[in-house]
N, C-alpha and C positions, 0 to 999 in steps of 0.2 A: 681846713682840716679835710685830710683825703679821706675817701667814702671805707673805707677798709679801716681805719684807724675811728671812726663814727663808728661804724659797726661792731667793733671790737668792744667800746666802749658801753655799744646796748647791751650787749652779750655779757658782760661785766655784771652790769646793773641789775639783770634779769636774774643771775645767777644771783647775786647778793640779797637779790629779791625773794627766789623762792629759801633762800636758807634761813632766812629770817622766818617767811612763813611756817617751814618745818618747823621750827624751832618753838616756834608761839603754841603752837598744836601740840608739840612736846611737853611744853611748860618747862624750859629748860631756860628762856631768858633769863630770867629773874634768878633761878642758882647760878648764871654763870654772873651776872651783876656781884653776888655775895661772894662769891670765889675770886673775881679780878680785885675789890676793894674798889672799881668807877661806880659813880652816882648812877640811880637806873636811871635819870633823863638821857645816859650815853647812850642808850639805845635808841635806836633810830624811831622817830616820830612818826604817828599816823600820817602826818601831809610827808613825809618822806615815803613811805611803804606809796599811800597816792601816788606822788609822783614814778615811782620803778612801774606801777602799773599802768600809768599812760605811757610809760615809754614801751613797754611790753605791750601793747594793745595799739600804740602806733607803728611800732615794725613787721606785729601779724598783719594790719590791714595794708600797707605800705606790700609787703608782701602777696595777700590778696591780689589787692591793684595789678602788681606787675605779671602777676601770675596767670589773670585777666585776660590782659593785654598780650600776652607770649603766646597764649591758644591761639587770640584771635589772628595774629598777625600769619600763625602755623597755617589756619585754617584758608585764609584768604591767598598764601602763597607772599606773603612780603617779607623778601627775601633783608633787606634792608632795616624793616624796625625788628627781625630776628634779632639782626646783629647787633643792634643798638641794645636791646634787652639782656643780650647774653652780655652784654659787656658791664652791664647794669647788677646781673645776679647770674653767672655760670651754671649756678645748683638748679635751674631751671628747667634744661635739659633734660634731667631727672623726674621733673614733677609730673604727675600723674592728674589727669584731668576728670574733674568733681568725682563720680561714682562709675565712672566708667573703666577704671583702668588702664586705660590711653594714656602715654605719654605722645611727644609731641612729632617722635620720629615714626609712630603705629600710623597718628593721624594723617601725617604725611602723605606715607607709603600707601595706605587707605584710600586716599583722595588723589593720588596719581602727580603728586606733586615731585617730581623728580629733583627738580633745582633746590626745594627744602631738603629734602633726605638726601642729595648729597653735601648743602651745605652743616647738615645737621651730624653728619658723620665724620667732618673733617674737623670739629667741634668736639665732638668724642666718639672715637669710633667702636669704645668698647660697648655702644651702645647696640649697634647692629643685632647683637642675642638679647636683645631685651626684651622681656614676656607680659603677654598680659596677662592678669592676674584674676580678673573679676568675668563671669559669664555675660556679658552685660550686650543686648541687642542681637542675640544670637552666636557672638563671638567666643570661641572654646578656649579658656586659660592653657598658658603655656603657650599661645600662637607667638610668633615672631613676627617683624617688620614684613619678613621673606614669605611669608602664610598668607599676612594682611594682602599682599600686594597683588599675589598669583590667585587670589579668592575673587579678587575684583579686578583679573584682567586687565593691570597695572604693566603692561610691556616695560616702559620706558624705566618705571622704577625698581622691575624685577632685574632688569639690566644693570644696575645702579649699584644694589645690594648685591649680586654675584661678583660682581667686580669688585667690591669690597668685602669681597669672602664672605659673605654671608651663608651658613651650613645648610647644605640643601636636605641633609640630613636629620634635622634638628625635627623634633615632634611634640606636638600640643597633649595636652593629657588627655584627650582620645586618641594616642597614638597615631593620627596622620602627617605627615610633612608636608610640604610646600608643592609637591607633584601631585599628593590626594586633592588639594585644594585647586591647584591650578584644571586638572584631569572634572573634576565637579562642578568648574564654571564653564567648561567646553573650549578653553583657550589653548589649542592644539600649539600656537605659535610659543606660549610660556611651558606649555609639558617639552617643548623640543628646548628650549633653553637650558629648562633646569635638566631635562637630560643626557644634553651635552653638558653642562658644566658637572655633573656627575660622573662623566664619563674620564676627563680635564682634570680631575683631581686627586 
C-alpha cells in the first residue's frame, strides 16, 4: 500500500474518530440508534474508539519523529536527508520549530547555509516571504528569510534570496527591512547588495 493511500486512510479514521467522540459528548448516539431501527451494539465499540486513538496518536508521534529529524538535518546543512524527508512529508517545509517560530528556510538563512536555502526554495519558493511569528531570542516578528540573513552577515545567502526575488522592501513589525538590519550589523558589503538590488528593481 502506497504511503499516500496509508495516510488517506489515517485521516479517515481520525475523522470517524473524532465524530464519534462529538457525538458521545452530545448524547446523540443513542437517538440516532432509535431513529435508524440498528441494534446500539452498531456503534462502534470501546476497543474500536482504542484502536482510531492509537492510530491518531501513532501519526502525531510518527510526525513528531520526522519533524525532529528535518530541523536536525536543516541545522547541520544535510542537503540529502532534506531531500529524503521532503519526499517523506512535503508539509514540512511549513513547519515551525517548537516555540520559536522558525521555520526551516529562517534557520537556514540564519546559519549561512546557502545550499539549504537554495535547495529549500526550489522546493517551494513561495516561501521566500515567509515571516516569523514569535519574538523569540531577540528576533522581531514579521522578519523574513532576507532580514534573518543581512542581521548576521549571511553574504552568500543574502545573495541567494535576491536572486530569488526576495523584497528588499518587505518590513518586520518595527517597521525595519533588510537594509536596517544589514546597516545594524556593520556589513557594508550586504547594505551595497541590497542597494543595488533596490536600485535593479
Amino acid at each position: 500500500m502506497s504511503r499516500s493511500i496509508k495516510s488517506r486512510l489515517i485521516d479517515r479514521e481520525e475523522v470517524k474518530f473524532n465524530v464519534i467522540i462529538r457525538k458521545r459528548e452530545r448524547g446523540e448516539t443513542h437517538a440516532e440508534t432509535k431513529r435508524s431501527g440498528k441494534p446500539e451494539n452498531a456503534n462502534p465499540s470501546l476497543e474500536e474508539e482504542l484502536q482510531l486513538k492509537l492510530l491518531h496518536a501513532s501519526k502525531k508521534t510518527k510526525r513528531q519523529t520526522l519533524k525532529s529529524q528535518w530541523f536536525e538535518a536543516v541545522e547541520k546543512g544535510h542537503t540529502g536527508k532534506i531531500a529524503e524527508l521532503f519526499a517523506a512529508d512535503s508539509s514540512l517545509i511549513y513547519a515551525v520549530k517548537d516555540f520559536t517560530g522558525l521555520t526551516a528556510l529562517h534557520i537556514a538563512a540564519e546559519n549561512g547555509l546557502d545550499m539549504v536555502v537554495k535547495q529549500l526554495l526550489t522546493a517551494s519558493p513561495s516561501e521566500i516571504e515567509s515571516t516569523i511569528y514569535i519574538p523569540y531570542a531577540g528576533r522581531t516578528p514579521g522578519a523574513t528569510a532576507l532580514h534573518l540573513a543581512a542581521g548576521k552577515n549571511r553574504r552568500k545567502v543574502v545573495q541567494v534570496l535576491l536572486a530569488a526575488r526576495s523584497s528588499v522592501d518587505a518590513i518586520d513589525f518595527e517597521g525595519r527591512t533588510a537594509l536596517h538590519y544589514a546597516a545594524t550589523s556593520g556589513s557594508c558589503q550586504i547594505v551595497d547588495l541590497l542597494l543595488h538590488s533596490a536600485r535593479c528593481r
